[in-house]
TORTOR-436337 format. One record per residue (C-alpha): residue in three letters; residue number from 1; x, y, z. Coordinates in Angstrom, 3 decimals, padded with zeros to 6 digits. Example, Ala and Ser with C-alpha at 12.3 -4.5 7.8 and 13.67 -1.06 7.14 Angstrom:
residuo=ALA, num=1, u=012.300, v=-004.500, w=007.800;
residuo=SER, num=2, u=013.670, v=-001.060, w=007.140;
***
This chain:
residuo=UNK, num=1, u=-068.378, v=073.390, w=-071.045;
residuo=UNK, num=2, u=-064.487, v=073.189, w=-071.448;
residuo=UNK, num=3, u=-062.587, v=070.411, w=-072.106;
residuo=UNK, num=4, u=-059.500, v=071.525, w=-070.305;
residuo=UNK, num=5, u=-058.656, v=069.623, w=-067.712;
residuo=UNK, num=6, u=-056.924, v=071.256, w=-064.355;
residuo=UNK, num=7, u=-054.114, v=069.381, w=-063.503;
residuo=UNK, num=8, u=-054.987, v=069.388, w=-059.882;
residuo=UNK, num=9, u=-053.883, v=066.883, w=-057.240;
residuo=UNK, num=10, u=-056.307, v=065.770, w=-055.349;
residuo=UNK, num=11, u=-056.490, v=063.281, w=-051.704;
residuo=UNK, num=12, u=-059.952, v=061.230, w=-050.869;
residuo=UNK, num=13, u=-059.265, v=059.872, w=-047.235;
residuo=UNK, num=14, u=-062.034, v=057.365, w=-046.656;
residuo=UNK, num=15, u=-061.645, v=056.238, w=-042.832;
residuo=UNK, num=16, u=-062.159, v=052.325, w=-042.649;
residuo=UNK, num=17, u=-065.671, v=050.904, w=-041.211;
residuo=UNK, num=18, u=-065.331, v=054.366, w=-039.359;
residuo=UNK, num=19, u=-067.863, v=054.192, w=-036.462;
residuo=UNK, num=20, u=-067.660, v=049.933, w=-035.702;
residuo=UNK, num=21, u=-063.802, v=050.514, w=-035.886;
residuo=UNK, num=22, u=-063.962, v=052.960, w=-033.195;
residuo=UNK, num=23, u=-066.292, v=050.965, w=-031.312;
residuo=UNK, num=24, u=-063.703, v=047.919, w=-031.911;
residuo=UNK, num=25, u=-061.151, v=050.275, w=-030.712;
residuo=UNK, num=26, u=-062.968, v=051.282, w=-027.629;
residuo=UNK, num=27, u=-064.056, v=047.855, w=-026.824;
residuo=UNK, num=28, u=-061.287, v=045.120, w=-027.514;
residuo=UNK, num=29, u=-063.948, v=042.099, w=-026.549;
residuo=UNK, num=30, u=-065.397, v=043.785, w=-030.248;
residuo=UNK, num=31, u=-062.022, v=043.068, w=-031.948;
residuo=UNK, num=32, u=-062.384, v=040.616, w=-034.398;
residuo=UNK, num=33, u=-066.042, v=039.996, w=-034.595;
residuo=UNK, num=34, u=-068.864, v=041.114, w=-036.515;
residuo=UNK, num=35, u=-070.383, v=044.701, w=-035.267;
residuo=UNK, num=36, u=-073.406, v=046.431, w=-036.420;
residuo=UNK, num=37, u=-073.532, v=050.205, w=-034.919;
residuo=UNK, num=38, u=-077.047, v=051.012, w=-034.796;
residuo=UNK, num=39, u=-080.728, v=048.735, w=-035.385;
residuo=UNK, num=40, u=-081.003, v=045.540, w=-033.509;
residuo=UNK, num=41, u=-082.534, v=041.834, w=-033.778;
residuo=UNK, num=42, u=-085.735, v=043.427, w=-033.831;
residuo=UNK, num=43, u=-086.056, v=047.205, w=-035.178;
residuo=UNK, num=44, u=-084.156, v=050.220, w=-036.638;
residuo=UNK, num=45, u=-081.343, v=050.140, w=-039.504;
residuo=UNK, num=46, u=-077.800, v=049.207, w=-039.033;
residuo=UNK, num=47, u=-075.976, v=052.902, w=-039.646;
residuo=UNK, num=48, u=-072.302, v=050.925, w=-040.172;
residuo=UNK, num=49, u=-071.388, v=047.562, w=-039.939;
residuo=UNK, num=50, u=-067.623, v=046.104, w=-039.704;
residuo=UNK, num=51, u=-065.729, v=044.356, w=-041.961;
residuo=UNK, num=52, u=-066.564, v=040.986, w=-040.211;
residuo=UNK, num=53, u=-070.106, v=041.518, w=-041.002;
residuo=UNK, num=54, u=-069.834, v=042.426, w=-044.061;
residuo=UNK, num=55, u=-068.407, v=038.999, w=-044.977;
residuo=UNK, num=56, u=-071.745, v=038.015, w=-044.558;
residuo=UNK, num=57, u=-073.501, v=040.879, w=-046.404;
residuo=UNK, num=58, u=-074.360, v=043.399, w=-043.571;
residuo=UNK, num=59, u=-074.176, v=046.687, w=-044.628;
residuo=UNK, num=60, u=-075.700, v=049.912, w=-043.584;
residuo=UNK, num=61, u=-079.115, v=050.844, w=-044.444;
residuo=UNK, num=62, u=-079.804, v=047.379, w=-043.780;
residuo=UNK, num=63, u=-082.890, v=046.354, w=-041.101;
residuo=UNK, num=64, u=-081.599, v=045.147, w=-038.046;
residuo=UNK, num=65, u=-083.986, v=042.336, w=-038.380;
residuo=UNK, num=66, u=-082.108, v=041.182, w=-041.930;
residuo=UNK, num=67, u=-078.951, v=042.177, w=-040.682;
residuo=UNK, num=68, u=-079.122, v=039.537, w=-038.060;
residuo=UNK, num=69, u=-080.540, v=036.700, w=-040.515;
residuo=UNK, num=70, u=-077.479, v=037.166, w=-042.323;
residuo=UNK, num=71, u=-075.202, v=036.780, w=-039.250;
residuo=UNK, num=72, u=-076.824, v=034.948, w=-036.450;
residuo=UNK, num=73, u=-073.706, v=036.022, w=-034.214;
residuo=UNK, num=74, u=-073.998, v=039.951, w=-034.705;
residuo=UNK, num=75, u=-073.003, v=042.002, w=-032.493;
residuo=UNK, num=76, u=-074.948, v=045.122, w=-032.125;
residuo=UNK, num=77, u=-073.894, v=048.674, w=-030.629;
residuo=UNK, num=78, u=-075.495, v=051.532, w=-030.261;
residuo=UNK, num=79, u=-074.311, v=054.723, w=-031.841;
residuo=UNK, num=80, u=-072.144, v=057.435, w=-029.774;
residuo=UNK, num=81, u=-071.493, v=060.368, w=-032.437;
residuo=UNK, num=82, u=-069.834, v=062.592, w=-029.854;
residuo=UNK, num=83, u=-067.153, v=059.941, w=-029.747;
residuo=UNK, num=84, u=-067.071, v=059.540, w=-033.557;
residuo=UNK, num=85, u=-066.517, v=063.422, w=-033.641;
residuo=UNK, num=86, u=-063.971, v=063.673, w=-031.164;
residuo=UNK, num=87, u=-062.227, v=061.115, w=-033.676;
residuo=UNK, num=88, u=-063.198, v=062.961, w=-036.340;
residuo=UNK, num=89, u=-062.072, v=066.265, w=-035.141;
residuo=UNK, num=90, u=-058.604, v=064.586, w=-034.334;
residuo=UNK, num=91, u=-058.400, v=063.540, w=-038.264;
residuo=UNK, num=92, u=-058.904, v=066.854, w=-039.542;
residuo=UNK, num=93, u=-056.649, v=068.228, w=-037.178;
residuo=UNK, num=94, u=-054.021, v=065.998, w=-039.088;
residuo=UNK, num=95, u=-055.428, v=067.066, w=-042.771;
residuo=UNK, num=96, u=-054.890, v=070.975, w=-041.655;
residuo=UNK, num=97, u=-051.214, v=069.776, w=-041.270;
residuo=UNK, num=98, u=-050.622, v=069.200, w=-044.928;
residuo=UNK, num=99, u=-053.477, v=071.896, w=-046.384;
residuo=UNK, num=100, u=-055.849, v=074.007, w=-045.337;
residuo=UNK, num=101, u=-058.051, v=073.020, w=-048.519;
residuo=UNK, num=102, u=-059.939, v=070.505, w=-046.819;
residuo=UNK, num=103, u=-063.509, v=069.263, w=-047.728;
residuo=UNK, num=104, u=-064.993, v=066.950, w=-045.129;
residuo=UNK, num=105, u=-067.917, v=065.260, w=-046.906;
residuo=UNK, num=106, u=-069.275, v=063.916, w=-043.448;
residuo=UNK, num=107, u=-067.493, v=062.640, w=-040.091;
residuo=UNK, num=108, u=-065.519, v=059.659, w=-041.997;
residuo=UNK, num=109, u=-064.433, v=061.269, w=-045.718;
residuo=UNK, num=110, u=-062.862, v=064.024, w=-046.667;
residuo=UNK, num=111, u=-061.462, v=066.024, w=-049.959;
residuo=UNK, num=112, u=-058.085, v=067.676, w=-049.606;
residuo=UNK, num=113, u=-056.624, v=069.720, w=-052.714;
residuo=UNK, num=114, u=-052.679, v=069.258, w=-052.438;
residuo=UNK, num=115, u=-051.458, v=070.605, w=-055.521;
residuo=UNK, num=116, u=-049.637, v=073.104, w=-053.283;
residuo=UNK, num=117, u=-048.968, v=071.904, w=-049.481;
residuo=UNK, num=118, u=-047.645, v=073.199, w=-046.315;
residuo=UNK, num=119, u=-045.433, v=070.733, w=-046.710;
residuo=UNK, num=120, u=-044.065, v=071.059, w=-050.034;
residuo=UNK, num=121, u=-044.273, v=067.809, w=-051.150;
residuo=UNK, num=122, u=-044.611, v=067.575, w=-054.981;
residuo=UNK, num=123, u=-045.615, v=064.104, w=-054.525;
residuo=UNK, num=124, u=-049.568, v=063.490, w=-053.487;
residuo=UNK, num=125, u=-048.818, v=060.059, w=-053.349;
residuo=UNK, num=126, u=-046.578, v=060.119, w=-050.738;
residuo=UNK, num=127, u=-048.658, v=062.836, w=-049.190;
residuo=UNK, num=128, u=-051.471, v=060.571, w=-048.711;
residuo=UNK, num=129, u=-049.597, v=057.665, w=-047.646;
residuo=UNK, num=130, u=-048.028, v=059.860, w=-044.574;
residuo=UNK, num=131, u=-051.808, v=061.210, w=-043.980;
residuo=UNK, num=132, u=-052.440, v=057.073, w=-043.267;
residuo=UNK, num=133, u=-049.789, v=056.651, w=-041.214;
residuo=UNK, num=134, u=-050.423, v=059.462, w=-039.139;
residuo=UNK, num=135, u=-054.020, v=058.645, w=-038.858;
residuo=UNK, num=136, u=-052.843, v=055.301, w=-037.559;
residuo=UNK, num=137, u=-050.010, v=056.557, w=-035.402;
residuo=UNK, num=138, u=-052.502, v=059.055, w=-033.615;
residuo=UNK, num=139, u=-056.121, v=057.276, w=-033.610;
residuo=UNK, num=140, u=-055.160, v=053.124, w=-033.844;
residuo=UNK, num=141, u=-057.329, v=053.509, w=-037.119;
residuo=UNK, num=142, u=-056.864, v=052.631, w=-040.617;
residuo=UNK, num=143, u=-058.121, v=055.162, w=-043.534;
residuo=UNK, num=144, u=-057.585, v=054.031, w=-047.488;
residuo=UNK, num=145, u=-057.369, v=056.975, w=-050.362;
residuo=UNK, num=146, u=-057.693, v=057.871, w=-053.952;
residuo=UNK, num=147, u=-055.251, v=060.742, w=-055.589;
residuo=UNK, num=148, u=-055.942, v=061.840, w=-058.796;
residuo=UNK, num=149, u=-056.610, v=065.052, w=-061.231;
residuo=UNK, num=150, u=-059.991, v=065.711, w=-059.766;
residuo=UNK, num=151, u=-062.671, v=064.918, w=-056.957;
residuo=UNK, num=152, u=-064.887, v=062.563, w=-058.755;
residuo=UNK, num=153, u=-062.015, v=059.969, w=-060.121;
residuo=UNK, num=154, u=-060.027, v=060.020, w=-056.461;
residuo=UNK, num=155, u=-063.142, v=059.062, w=-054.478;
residuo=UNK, num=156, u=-063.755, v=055.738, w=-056.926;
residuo=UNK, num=157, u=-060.101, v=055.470, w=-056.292;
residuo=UNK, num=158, u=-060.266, v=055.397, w=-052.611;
residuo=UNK, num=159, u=-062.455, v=051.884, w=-053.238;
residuo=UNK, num=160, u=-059.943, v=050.154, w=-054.895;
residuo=UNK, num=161, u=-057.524, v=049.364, w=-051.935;
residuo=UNK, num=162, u=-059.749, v=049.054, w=-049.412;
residuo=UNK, num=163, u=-058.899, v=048.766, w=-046.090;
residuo=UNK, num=164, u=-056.092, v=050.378, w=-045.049;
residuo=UNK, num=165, u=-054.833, v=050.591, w=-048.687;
residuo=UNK, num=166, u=-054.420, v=053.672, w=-051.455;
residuo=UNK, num=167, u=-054.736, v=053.933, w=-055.492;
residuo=UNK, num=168, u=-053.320, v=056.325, w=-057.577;
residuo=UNK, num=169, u=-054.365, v=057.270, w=-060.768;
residuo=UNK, num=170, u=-052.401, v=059.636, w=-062.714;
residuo=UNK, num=171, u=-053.776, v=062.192, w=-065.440;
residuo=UNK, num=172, u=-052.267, v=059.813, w=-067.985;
residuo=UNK, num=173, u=-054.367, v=057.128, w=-066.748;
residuo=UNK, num=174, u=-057.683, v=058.399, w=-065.959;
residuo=UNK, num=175, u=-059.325, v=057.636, w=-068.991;
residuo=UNK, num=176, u=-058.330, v=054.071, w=-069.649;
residuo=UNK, num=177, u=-058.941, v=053.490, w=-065.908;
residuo=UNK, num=178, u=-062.528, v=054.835, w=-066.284;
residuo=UNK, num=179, u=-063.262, v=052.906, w=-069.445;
residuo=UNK, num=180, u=-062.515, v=049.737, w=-067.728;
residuo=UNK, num=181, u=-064.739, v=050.956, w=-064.197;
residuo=UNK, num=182, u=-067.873, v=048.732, w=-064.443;
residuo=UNK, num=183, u=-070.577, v=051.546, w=-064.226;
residuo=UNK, num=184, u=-071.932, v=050.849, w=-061.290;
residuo=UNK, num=185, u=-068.506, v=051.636, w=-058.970;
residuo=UNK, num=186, u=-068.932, v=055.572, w=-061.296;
residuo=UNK, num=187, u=-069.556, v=057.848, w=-058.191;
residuo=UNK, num=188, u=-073.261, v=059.580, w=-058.714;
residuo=UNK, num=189, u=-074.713, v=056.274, w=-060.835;
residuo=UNK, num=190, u=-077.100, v=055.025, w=-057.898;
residuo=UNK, num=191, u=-078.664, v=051.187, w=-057.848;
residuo=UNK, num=192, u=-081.988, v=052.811, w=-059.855;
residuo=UNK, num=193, u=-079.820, v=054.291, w=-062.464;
residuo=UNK, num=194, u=-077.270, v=051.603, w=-062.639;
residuo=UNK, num=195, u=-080.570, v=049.557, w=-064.030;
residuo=UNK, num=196, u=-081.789, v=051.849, w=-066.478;
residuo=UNK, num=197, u=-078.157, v=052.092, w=-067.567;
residuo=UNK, num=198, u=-078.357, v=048.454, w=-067.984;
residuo=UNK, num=199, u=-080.997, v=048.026, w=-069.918;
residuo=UNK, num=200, u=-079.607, v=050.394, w=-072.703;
residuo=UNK, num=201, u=-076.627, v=048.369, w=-072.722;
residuo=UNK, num=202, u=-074.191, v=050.487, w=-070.706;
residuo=UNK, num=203, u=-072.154, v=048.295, w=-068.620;
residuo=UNK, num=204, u=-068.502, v=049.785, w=-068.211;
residuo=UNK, num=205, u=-067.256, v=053.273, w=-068.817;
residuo=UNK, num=206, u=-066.474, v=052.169, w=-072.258;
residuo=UNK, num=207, u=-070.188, v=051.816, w=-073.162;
residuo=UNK, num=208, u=-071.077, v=055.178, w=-071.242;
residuo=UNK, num=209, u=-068.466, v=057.361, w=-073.386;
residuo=UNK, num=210, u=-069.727, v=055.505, w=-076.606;
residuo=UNK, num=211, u=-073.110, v=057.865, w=-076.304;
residuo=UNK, num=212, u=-073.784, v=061.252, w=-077.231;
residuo=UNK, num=213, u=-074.020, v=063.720, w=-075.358;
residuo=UNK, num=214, u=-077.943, v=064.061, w=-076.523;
residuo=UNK, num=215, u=-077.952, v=060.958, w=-076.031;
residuo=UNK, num=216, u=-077.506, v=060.669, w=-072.292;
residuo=UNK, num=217, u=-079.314, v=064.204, w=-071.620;
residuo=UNK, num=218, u=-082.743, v=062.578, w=-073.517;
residuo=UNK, num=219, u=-082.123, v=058.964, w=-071.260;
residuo=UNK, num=220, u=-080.729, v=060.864, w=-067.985;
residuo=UNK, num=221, u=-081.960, v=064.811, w=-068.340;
residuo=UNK, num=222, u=-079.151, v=067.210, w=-066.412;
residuo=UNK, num=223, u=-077.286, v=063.780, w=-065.182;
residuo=UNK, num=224, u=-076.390, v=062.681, w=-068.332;
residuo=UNK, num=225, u=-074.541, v=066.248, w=-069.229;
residuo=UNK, num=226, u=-072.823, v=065.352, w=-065.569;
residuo=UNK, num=227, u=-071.893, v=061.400, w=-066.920;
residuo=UNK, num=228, u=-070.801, v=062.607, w=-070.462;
residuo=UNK, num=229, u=-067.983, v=065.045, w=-069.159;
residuo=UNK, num=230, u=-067.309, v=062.445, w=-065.940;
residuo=UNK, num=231, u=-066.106, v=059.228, w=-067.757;
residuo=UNK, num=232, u=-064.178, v=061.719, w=-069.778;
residuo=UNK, num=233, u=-061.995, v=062.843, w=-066.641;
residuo=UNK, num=234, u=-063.623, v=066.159, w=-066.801;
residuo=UNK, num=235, u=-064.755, v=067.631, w=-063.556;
residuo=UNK, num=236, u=-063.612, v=070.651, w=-062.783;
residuo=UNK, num=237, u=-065.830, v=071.190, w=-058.977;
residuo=UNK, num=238, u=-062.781, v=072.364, w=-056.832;
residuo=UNK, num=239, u=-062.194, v=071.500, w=-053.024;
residuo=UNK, num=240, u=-064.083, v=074.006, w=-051.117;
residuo=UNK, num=241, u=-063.122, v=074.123, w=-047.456;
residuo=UNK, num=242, u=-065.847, v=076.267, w=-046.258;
residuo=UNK, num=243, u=-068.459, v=073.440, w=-047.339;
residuo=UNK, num=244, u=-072.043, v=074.471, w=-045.329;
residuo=UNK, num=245, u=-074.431, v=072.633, w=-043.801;
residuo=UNK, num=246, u=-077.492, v=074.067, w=-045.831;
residuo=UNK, num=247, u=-080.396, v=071.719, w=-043.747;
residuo=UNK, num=248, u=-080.441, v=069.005, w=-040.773;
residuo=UNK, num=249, u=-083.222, v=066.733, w=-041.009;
residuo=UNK, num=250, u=-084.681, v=063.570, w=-039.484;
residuo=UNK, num=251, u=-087.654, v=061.239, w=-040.634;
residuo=UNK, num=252, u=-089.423, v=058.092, w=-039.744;
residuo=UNK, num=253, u=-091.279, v=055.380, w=-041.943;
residuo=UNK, num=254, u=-094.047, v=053.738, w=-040.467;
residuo=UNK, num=255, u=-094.647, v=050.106, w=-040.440;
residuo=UNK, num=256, u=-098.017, v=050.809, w=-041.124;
residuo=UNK, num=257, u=-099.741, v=053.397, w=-042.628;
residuo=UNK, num=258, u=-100.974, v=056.377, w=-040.838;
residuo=UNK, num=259, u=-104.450, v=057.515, w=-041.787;
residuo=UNK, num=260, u=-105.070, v=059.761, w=-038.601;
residuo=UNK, num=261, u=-103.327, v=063.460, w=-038.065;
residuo=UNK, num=262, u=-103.565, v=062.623, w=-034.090;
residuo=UNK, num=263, u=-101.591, v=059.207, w=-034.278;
residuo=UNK, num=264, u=-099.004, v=061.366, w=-036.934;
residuo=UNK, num=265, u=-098.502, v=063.995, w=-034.020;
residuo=UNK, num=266, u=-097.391, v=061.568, w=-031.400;
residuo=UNK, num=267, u=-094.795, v=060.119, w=-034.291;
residuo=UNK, num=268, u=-093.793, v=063.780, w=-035.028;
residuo=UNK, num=269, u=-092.729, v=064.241, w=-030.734;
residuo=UNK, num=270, u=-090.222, v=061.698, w=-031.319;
residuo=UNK, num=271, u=-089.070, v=063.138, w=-034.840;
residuo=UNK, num=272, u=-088.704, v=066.284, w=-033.435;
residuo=UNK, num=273, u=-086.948, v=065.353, w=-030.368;
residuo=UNK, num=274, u=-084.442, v=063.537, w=-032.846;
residuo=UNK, num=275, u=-084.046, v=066.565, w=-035.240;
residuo=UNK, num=276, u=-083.613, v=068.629, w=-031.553;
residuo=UNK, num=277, u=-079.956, v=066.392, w=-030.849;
residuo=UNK, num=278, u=-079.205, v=066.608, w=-034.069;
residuo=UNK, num=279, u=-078.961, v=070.469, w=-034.216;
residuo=UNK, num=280, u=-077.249, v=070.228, w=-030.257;
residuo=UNK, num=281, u=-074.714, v=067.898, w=-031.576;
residuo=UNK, num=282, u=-073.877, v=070.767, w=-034.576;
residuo=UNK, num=283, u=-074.523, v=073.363, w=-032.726;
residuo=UNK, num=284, u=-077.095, v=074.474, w=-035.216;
residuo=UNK, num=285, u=-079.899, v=076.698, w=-035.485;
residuo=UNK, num=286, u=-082.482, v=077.488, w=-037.726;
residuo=UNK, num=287, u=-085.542, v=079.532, w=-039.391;
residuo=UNK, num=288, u=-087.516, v=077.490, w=-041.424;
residuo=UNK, num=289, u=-089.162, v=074.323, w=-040.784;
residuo=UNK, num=290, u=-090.319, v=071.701, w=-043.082;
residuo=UNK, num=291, u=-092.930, v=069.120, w=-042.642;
residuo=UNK, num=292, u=-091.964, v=066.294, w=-045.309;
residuo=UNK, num=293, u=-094.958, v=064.157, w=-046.312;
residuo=UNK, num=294, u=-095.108, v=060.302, w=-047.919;
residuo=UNK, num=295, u=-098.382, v=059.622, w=-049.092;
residuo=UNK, num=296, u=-098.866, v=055.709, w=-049.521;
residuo=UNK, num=297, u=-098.721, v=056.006, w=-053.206;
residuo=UNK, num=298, u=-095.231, v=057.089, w=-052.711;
residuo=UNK, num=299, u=-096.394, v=061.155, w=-053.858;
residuo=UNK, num=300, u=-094.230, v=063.367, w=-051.754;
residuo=UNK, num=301, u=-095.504, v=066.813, w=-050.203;
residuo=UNK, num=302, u=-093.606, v=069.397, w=-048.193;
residuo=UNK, num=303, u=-095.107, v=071.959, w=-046.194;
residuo=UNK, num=304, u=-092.644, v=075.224, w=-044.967;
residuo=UNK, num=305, u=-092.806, v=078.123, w=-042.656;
residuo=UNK, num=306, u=-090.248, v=080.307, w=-041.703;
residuo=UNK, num=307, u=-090.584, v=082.011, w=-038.373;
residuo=UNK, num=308, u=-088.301, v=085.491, w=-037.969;
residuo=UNK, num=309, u=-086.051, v=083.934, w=-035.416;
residuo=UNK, num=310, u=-083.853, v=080.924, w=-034.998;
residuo=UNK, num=311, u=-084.862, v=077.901, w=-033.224;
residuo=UNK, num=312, u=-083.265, v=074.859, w=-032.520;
residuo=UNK, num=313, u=-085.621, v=073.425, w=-029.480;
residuo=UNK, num=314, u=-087.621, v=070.585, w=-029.493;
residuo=UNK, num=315, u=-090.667, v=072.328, w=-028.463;
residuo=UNK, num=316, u=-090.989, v=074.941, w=-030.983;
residuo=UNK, num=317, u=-089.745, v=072.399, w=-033.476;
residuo=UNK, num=318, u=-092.608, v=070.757, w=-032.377;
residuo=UNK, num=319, u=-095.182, v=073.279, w=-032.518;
residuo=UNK, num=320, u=-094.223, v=074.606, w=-036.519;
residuo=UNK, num=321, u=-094.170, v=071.306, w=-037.325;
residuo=UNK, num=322, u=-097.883, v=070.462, w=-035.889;
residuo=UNK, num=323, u=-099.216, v=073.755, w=-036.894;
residuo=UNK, num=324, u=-097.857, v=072.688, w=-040.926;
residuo=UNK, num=325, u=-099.586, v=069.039, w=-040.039;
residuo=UNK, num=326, u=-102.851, v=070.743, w=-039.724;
residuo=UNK, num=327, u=-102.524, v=073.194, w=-042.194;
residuo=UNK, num=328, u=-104.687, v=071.633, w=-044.977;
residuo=UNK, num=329, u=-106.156, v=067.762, w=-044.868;
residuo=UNK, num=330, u=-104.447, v=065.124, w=-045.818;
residuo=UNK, num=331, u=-104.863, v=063.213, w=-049.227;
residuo=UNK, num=332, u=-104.378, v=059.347, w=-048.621;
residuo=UNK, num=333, u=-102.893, v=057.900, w=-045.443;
residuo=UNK, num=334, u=-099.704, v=058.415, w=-044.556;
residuo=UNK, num=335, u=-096.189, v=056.024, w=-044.738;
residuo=UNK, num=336, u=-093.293, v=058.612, w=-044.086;
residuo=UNK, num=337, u=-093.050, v=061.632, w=-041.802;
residuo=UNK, num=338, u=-090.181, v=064.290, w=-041.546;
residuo=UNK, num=339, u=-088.919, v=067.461, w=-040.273;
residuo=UNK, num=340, u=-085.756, v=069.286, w=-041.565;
residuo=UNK, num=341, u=-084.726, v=073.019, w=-040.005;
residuo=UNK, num=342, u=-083.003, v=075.233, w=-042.871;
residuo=UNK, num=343, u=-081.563, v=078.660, w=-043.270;
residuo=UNK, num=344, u=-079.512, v=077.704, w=-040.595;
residuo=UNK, num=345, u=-077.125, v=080.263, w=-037.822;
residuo=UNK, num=346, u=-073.512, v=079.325, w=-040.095;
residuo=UNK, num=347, u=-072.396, v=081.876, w=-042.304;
residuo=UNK, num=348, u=-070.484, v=080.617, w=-045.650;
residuo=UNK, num=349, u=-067.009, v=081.914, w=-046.194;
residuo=UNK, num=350, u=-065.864, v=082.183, w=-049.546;
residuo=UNK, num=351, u=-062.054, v=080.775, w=-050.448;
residuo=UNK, num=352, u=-059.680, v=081.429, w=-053.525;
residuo=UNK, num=353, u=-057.825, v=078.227, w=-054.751;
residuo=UNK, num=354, u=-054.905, v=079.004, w=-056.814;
residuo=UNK, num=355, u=-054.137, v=076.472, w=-058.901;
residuo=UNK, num=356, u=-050.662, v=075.873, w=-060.036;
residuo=UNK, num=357, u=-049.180, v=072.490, w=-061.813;
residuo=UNK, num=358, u=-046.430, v=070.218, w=-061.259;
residuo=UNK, num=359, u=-045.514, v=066.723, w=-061.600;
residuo=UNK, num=360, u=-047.744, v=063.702, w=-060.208;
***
């Protein structure tokens, strides 16, 4: 792998509490006070919470149940994605503006490569401060962003500010900044491997470039090749604009555990139905469906069949899915169902980036 680093400029826009800000938009009585979008006082997850709940430690992923233990005076909302992508949609309208590189990693964050613009600002600091204002000017919401040399370094630096605030970090300063990054803010080192990271003394980024490269690959396998060249600055994955949805999925865990294929059909109805609005909302079709399988010793098992036509309707979802269900006996009961449609109707497009260099 080469050392060479691309001096690229690169923009992560990170939108602000996204989906309870445009609730809080929507709804002024919500302005000001703690929202949860999603879950409630007695089932389901919180999906994003605002930054009045998370004074008191409501996040998402969180059960609705804990959610409102932590803040007895939650307020809780449920989702509407077609308004968050008519948002959305309005964002990236504004991002096509400046370039047409433009990554969106989901409805809130995006990548945008502005080493050359439309607007020919040398300057991708300034760049992403207009982005904010205009995002404000035309939405009433707040984003925050990270510019640096690469994608991995400007989304940690989108963190730093937040809300409604950007960080810069120049090529000069990208390895003294990650040095100093306690290891788990490095983008890719999740809560599990933050602890094993832990427990062979790597705390900062400082620790993590102290270790070899075999090092890291015997502790971490393929990841640790990826953490070696990170820390270092090095990541050379450019901005793809074309970036395809390869799956759509939707599961359920179970309170209890199922031990009976008939009560695991009725469950699968509603996962279906779930995966079905899912696919209407993207407009998505697809060939092969995948029953997903949690035994309650955590073992994982996936059963797939690929029919020769695309389907995107709850019914026929339905049907694969049961027919997989049945297809051999289970081995132990049962704590986590799912269904995912692949080899979907979009086509990739490929894009040339040319790269050129200029001043930060």
């Amino acid at each position: 792998m080469s050392e060479e680093k691309p001096q690229r400029k690169i923009i992560h826009v990170d939108m602000d509490a996204f989906y309870a800000s445009v609730e809080q938009l929507d709804n002024p009585e919500l302005r000001g006070k703690p929202v949860a979008v999603g879950g409630s006082e007695t089932r389901g997850v919180v999906s994003a919470a605002s930054y009045e709940a998370r004074k008191f430690g409501v996040r998402s992923a969180l059960s609705g149940v804990l959610a409102k233990k932590y803040c007895p005076d939650l307020i809780f909302v449920r989702p509407r994605f077609d308004r968050y992508k008519e948002v959305s949609n309005k964002i990236r309208q504004i991002f096509h503006e400046f370039t047409d590189l433009v990554e969106p990693l989901s409805l809130d964050e995006a990548y945008l490569d502005v080493t050359q613009n439309k607007k020919g600002n040398p300057s991708a600091s300034l760049i992403a401060k207009e982005i904010r204002e205009r995002i404000l000017a035309e939405t009433g919401l707040t984003a925050s962003a990270g510019i640096s040399v690469n994608k991995f370094v400007a989304k940690i630096a989108s963190d730093v500010n937040k809300p409604n605030g950007q960080k810069t970090i120049g090529p000069d300063e990208v390895e003294s900044f990650l040095e100093q990054l306690p290891i788990k803010k490095f983008y890719g080192v999740g809560k599990v491997t933050t602890e094993r990271m832990y427990q062979l003394g790597i705390f900062t980024g400082a620790d993590l470039k102290a270790q070899s490269l075999e090092f890291l690959e015997k502790h971490f396998g393929k990841s640790g090749t990826y953490y070696y060249y990170a820390v270092r600055g090095i990541h050379n994955s450019e901005v793809k604009p074309e970036r395809t949805t390869k799956s759509v999925a939707a599961e359920h865990t179970f309170n209890e555990n199922l031990s009976s294929e008939i009560y695991m059909q009725e469950q699968l109805q509603a996962i279906a139905e779930q995966l079905a609005k899912r696919l209407k909302r993207y407009e998505l079709a697809g060939k092969t469906v995948t029953l997903k399988i949690k035994y309650s010793d955590f073992t994982l098992q996936t059963r797939s069949k690929t029919l020769p036509y695309f389907i995107s309707d709850k019914g026929l979802i339905l049907e694969t899915a049961t027919e997989l269900l049945y297809q051999e006996r289970m081995k132990d009961s049962v704590r986590l169902l799912g269904i995912s449609l692949s080899n979907l109707n979009n086509e990739e497009r490929k894009t040339v980036v040319v790269q050129l260099r200029f001043e930060f």
